[in-house]
MILOLUM-914679 format. One record per residue: residue in three letters; z, y, x of N, C-alpha, C, CB in turn. Coordinates in steps of 0.2 Angstrom, whole numbers, plus 5000, padded with zeros to 4 digits. Glycine has a CB too. Example, Ala and Ser with C-alpha at 12.3 -4.5 7.8 and 13.67 -1.06 7.14 Angstrom:
<sites>
Ala503949725066503949785062503949845066504549785057Ser503549895064503649955068503950005064502949975070
</sites>
This chain:
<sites>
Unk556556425866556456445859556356385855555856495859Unk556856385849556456315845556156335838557056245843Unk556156385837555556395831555756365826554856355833Unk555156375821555256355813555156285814554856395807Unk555256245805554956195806555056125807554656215808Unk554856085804554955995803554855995811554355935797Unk554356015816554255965820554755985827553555955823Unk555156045823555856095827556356065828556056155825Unk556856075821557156085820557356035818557056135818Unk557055975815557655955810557055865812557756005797Unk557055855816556355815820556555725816556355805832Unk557455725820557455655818557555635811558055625821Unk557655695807557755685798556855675798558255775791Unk556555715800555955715798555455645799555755765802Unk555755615803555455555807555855495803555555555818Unk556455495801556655465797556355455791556955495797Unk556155525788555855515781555155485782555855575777Unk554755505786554155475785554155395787553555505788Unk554455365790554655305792555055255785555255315800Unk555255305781555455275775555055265769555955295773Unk554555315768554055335765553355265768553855435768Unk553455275774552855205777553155135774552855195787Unk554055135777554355055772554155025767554955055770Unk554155065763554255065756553255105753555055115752Unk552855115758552555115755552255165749552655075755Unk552755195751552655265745551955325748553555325745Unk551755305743550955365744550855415739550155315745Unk550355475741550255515736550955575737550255475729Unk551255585744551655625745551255685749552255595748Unk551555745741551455825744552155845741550655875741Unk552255905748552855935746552556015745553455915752Unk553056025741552956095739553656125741552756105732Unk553456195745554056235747553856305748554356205754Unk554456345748554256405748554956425751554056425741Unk554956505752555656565753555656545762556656535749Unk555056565766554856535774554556605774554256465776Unk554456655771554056735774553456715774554256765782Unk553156675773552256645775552256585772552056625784Unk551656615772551156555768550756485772550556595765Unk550956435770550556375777550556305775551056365784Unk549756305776549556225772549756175779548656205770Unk550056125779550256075784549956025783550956065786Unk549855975787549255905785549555865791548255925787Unk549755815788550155755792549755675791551055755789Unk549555665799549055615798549155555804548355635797Unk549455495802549855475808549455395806550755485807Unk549155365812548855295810549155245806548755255815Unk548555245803548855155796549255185792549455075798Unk549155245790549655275783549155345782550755305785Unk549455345775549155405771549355475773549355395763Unk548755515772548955585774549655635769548255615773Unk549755665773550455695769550255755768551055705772Unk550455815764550355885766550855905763549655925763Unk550755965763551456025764551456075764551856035768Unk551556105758551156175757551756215754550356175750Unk552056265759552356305757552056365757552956305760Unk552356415751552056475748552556535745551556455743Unk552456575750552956635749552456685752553756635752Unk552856755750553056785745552556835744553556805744Unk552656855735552356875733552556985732552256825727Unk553256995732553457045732553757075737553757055728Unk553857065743553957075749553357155750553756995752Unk553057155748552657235749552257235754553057295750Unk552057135758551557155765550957135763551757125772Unk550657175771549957175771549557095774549757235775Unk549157065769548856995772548757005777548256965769Unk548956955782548856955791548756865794549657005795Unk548656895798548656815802549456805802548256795810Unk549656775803550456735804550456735811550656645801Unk550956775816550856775824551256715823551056845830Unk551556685832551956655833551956585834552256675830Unk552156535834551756455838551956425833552056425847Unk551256395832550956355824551256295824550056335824Unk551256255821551356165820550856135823551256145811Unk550856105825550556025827549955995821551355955828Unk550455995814550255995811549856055804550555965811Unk549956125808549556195805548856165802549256245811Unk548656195794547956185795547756255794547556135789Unk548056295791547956385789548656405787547456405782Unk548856455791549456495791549356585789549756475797Unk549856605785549556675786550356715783548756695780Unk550256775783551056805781550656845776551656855787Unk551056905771550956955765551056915758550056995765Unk550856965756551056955748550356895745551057055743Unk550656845742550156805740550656745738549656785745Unk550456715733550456635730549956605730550656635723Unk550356545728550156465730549756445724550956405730Unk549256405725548756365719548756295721547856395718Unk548956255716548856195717548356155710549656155719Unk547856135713547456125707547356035708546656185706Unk547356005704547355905702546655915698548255865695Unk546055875702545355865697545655805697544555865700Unk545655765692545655695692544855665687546455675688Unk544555625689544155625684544155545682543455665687Unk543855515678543955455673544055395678543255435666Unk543555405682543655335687544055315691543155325691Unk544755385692545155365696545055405702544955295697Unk544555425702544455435709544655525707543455405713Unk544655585715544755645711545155695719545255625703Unk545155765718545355805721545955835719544855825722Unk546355855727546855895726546755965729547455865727Unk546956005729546756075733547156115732546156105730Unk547356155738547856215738547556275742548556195741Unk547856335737547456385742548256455740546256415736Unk547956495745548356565743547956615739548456595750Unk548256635736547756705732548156775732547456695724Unk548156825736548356875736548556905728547956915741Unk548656975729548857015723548657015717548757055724Unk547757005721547357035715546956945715546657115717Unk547256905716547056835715546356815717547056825707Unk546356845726545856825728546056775735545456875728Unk545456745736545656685741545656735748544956605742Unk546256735750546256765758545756725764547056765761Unk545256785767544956745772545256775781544056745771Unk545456735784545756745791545456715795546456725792Unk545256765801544956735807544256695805545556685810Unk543956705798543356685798543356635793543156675803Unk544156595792544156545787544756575781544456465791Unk544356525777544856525769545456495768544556475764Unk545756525767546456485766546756465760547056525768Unk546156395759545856335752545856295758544956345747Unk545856235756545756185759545856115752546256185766Unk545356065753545456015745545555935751544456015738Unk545855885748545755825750545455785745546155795752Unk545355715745545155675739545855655738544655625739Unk546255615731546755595734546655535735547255605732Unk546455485736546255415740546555425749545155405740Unk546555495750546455535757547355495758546255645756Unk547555495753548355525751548655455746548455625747Unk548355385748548455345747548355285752548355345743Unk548855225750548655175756547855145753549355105759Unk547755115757547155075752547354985748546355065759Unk546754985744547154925741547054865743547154935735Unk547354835741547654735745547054715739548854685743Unk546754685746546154645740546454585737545454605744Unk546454565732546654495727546454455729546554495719
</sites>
């Protein structure tokens, strides 16, 4: 069975791109995607480089009921779920630079789905999701 998914399906483009993203040093990468039947925050964190995430989010008219997402998770899963619900991506930035990013799901009526006991919200700082900086 090979399943959905970057660490399936499509591995050596995948391993590619973050090896080019580390070259060049590009930080502050989230991807946003959707049209997958489910909803799922992914968190990619590999030594001496910045964290990644990946938040795809579907759908909202499909007519199902919020459930856990059966079926074999990502490596990189932080919360996965199927039904009707969209994506929130909210940017704090506050004056000093410093500041939060956060994604959540919110069903129909625009509330945070809780599964298996957890929220399916999760926030990083984005420092989290940069390299750090070269002292002068």
């Amino acid at each position: 069975r090979t399943g959905e998914g970057h660490y399936r399906e499509a591995r050596a483009e995948y391993d590619k791109l973050l090896s080019f993203l580390h070259e060049h040093r590009i930080d502050g990468v989230v991807f946003l995607t959707g049209d997958r039947h489910h909803t799922e925050l992914m968190h990619v964190k590999l030594d001496g480089r910045p964290e990644i995430i990946d938040f795809t989010s579907s759908p909202l008219g499909q007519n199902q009921t919020i459930a856990t997402q059966g079926g074999e998770e990502q490596p990189t899963t932080v919360w996965k779920m199927r039904g009707d619900s969209f994506g929130l991506v909210t940017l704090d930035i506050n004056p000093t630079g410093s500041g939060t990013i956060s994604f959540e799901a919110r069903d129909a009526r625009n509330r945070v789905p809780f599964l298996d006991g957890l929220a399916c919200k999760t926030s990083w700082k984005l420092s989290q999701l940069q390299y750090p900086k070269k002292p002068r």
